[in-house]
N, C-alpha and C positions, 0 to 999 in steps of 0.2 A: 655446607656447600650452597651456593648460591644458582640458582635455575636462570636462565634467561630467554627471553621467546625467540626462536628466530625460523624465519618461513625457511620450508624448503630449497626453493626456487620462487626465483620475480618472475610474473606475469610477463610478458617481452609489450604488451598493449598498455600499459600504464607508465606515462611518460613519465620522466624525473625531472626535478626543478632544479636549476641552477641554484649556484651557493650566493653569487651577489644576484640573482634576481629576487632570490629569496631574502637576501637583507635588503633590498630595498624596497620590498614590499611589506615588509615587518616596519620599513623607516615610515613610509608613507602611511599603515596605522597607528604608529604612532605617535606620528606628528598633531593631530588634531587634540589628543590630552593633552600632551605635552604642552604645546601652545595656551590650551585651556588654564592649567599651572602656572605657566608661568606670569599669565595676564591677574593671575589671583593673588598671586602671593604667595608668601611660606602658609601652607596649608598640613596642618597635623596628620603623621599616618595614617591616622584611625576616619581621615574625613577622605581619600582619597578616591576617588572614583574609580568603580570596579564593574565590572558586567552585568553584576547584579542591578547596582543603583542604573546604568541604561537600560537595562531589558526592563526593571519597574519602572522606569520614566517611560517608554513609550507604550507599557501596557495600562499606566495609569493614564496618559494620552489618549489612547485608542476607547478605552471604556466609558471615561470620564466619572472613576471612580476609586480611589483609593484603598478602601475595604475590598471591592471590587477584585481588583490587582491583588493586593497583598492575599487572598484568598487561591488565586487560580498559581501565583507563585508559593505556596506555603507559608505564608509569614504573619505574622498578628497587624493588627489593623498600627497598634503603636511602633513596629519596628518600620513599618513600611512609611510611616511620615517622619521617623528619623533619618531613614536614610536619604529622606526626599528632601530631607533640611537641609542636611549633609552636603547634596548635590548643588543647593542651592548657595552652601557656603562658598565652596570651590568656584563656581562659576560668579558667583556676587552678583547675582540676578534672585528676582521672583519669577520662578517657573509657573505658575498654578495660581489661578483666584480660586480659591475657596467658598464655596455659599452650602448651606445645610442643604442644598438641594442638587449640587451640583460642582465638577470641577471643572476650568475649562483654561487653557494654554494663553499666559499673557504672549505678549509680543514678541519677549525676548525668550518665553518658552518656548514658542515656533522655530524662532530660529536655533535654540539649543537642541531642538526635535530631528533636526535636519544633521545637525551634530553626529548626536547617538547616533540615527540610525545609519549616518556614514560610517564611524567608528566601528561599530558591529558587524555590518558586510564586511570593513575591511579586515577585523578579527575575524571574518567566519572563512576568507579566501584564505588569509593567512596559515590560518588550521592547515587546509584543504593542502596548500602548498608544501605544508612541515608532512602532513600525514602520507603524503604521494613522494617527498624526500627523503622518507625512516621506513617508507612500505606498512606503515600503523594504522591503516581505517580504524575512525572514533567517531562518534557521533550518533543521533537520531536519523535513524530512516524510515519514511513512513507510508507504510504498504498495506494497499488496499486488496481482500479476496473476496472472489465468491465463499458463502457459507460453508458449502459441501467441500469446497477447495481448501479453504481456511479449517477445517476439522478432519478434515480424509487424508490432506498433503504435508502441511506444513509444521506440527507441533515437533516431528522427530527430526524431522528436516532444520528446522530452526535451534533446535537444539545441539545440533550437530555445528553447525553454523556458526553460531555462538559461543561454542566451547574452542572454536578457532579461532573467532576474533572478539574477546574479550570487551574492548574497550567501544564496543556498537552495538546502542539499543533499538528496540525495535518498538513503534507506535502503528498497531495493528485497526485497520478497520476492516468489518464484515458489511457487506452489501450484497446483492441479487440485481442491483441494477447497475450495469453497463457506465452508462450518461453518465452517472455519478460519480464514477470512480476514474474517471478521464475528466470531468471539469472541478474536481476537487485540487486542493493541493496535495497530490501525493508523490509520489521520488516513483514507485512502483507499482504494477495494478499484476495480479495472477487472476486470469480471465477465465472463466470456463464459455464458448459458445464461440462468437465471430467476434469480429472489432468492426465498429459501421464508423471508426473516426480518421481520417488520413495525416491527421494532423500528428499521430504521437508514433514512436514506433513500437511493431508489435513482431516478436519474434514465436514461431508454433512449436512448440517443447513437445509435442504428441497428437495426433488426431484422436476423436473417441467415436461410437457409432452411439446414434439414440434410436430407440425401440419401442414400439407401441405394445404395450402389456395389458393383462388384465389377472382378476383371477379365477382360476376352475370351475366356482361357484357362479358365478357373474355369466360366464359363457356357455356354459349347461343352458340356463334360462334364459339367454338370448343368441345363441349362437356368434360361430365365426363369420368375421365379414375377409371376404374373397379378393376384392377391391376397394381400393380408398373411398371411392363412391360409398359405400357399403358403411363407411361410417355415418354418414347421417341419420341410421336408424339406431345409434346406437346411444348410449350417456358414455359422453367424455370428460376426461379430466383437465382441466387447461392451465399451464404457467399464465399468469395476470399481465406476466410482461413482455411475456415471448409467443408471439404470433398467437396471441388467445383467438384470432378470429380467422386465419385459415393456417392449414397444414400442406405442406409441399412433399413433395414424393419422387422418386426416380426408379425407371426402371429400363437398363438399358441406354439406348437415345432418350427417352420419353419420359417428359417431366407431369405431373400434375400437382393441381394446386385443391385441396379441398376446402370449401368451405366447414367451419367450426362452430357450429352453437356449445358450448360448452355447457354441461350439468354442474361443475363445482370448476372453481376458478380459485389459484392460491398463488399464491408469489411465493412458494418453497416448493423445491420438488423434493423432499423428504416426506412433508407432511403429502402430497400427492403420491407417493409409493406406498406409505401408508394407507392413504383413499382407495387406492387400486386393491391392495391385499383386503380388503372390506368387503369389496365388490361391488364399490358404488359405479366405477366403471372402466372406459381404456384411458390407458396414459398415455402420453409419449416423452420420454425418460434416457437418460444418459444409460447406456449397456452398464459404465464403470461401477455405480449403482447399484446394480441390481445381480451382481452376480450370484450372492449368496441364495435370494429367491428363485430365481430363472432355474438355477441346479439343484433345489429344493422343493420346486415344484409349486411355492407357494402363489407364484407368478409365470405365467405362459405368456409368451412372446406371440403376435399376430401380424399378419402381413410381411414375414420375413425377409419374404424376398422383392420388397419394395426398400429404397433408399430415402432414410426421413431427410430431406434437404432444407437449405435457407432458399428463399425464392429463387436468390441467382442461379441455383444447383451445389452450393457448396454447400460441406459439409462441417460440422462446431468441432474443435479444437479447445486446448490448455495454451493460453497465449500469457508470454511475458509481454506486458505493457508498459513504456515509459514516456516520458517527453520528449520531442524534439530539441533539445539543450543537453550541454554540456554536465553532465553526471557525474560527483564526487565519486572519491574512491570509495567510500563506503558502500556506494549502490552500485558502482560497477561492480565491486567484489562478490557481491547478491547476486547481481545479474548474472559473474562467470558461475558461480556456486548453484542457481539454481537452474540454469542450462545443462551443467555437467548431471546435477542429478534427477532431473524430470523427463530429459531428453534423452535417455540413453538405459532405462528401464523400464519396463511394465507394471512396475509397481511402485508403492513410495519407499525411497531409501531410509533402511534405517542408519540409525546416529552410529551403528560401528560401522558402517560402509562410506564412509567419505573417502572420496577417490586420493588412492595414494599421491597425485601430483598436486591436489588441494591441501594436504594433512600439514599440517605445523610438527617442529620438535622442539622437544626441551633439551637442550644441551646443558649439561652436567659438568 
């Protein structure tokens, strides 16, 4: 018997493509080889230009290096100047001066460059078009987390994910800094803290509370401090990136802002919950964290009933991040998928809880 995928139910938010807009948009990337062809001549299968030979023509463009290219696409330094011959037959142009030191785009390489990489956007809408007309997201989406976020939230979650939609891979980066992961080129950001950029949009999948800790040992020898003031006599532990230099507070109406000399300073708050259970000194730390310590005792919460704030008085969140532009299906499906399961639980879902109106079937 033969299985075949078929979703549930269509999303009612992802549009459908017309049948002749789709063939003319299939016409119009096609045109550009085609025309290529037929200005060449009878050209042998085996020489025909394929995705591959443009996606190495403009990475060996962009590098100015053929070994180069042929290395970050998998290919031996010799296949990669066949196929660059190859390309060169077809078009009956020299693409490329050669010198032992260097490659770089004759004239009519430029204008062949302009070629590809029209040909390629227009294959990559193409896709985009077929994929949102079959309901098939396919492709690379590439998403950036925070660390704690990227190891706490998403391996069961992705896996779940994945086993739905087969044909979309995932190029994963880990960061700690914000800036980064909004001026990068990435499809999606899972945020832990605020968003300081207006420019992308960000949706809040859960609030979280952060908690100034220390350990038992630490606060024996130096006591509780009563008031935020109360921390300057203390050793604190400071994020490098996030507000190492004052700490804000709420209680009530009434906000304050502490100044922060910090004793150890890290750009992980892992390795900073670690510092803390040491007893080098207070932290201030995501609650989500620390739950196993706080209810273990290893770690005592201070200042309780103060609110750790961002200077405006807000408070840090699990934020989906993306760009302002139009978003494949592939990351939109991300986007419904990871909305439905981050926002609507306390915890992270495991890979047998994906929500019954997301689940795919095999029909038999």
């Amino acid at each position: 018997m033969n299985a075949r995928y078929r979703p549930k139910r269509r999303s009612p938010v992802i549009p459908r493509a017309s049948a002749p807009s789709l063939r003319a948009t299939v016409a119009q990337a096609a045109a550009p080889v085609a025309n290529g062809l037929a200005q060449a001549g009878e050209v042998p299968v085996g020489d025909m230009p394929n995705l591959q030979m443009l996606s190495l023509f403009m990475l060996v463009a962009a590098e100015g290096s053929i070994s180069g290219a042929a290395r970050r696409m998998d290919l031996s330094a010799s296949m990669a100047n066949r196929k660059l011959a190859a390309l060169e037959r077809v078009l009956n142009v020299r693409l490329f001066e050669r010198t032992t030191r260097a490659v770089q785009l004759t004239s009519a390489g430029k204008l062949a460059l302009d070629w590809a990489q029209d040909a390629l956007r227009r294959y990559g809408r193409v896709r985009e078009d077929l994929d949102t007309l079959m309901h098939r997201p396919s492709g690379v989406i590439r998403l950036a987390v925070h660390h704690y976020a990227g190891t706490h939230y998403l391996p069961e979650l992705l896996n779940a994910f994945l086993i739905q939609y087969p044909d979309i891979r995932i190029a994963l980066t880990t960061t700690e800094d914000i800036g980064e992961m909004l001026e990068a080129n990435h499809d999606l950001a899972l945020v832990l803290g605020r968003i300081p950029d207006s420019r992308v949009i960000a949706v809040q999948l859960r609030p979280y509370r952060r908690v100034l800790c220390a350990s038992r040992a630490y606060l024996d020898r130096h006591g509780d401090p009563r008031h935020p003031t109360d921390l300057a006599r203390h050793a604190l532990l400071a994020h490098s990136t996030q507000e190492a230099g004052h700490w804000y507070f709420r209680k009530g109406a009434k906000t304050f802002e502490q100044p922060v000399r910090a004793r150890v300073e890290a750009d992980n708050h892992l390795m900073l919950k670690e510092m803390a259970i040491a007893g080098l000194g207070i932290a201030r730390l995501g609650e989500h964290i620390l739950e196993t310590e706080l209810a273990s005792g290893r770690l005592i919460e201070v200042l309780g009933d103060y609110v750790c704030t961002y200077p405006g008085g807000e408070t840090p969140g699990l934020w989906l991040v993306y760009p302002q532009r139009a978003a494949p299906l592939r990351t939109r499906v991300l986007i419904e998928f990871l909305q439905r399961s981050l926002s609507t639980k306390g915890r992270p879902m495991r890979a047998n809880m994906v929500p019954s109106d997301a689940s795919a079937a095999l029909v038999v």
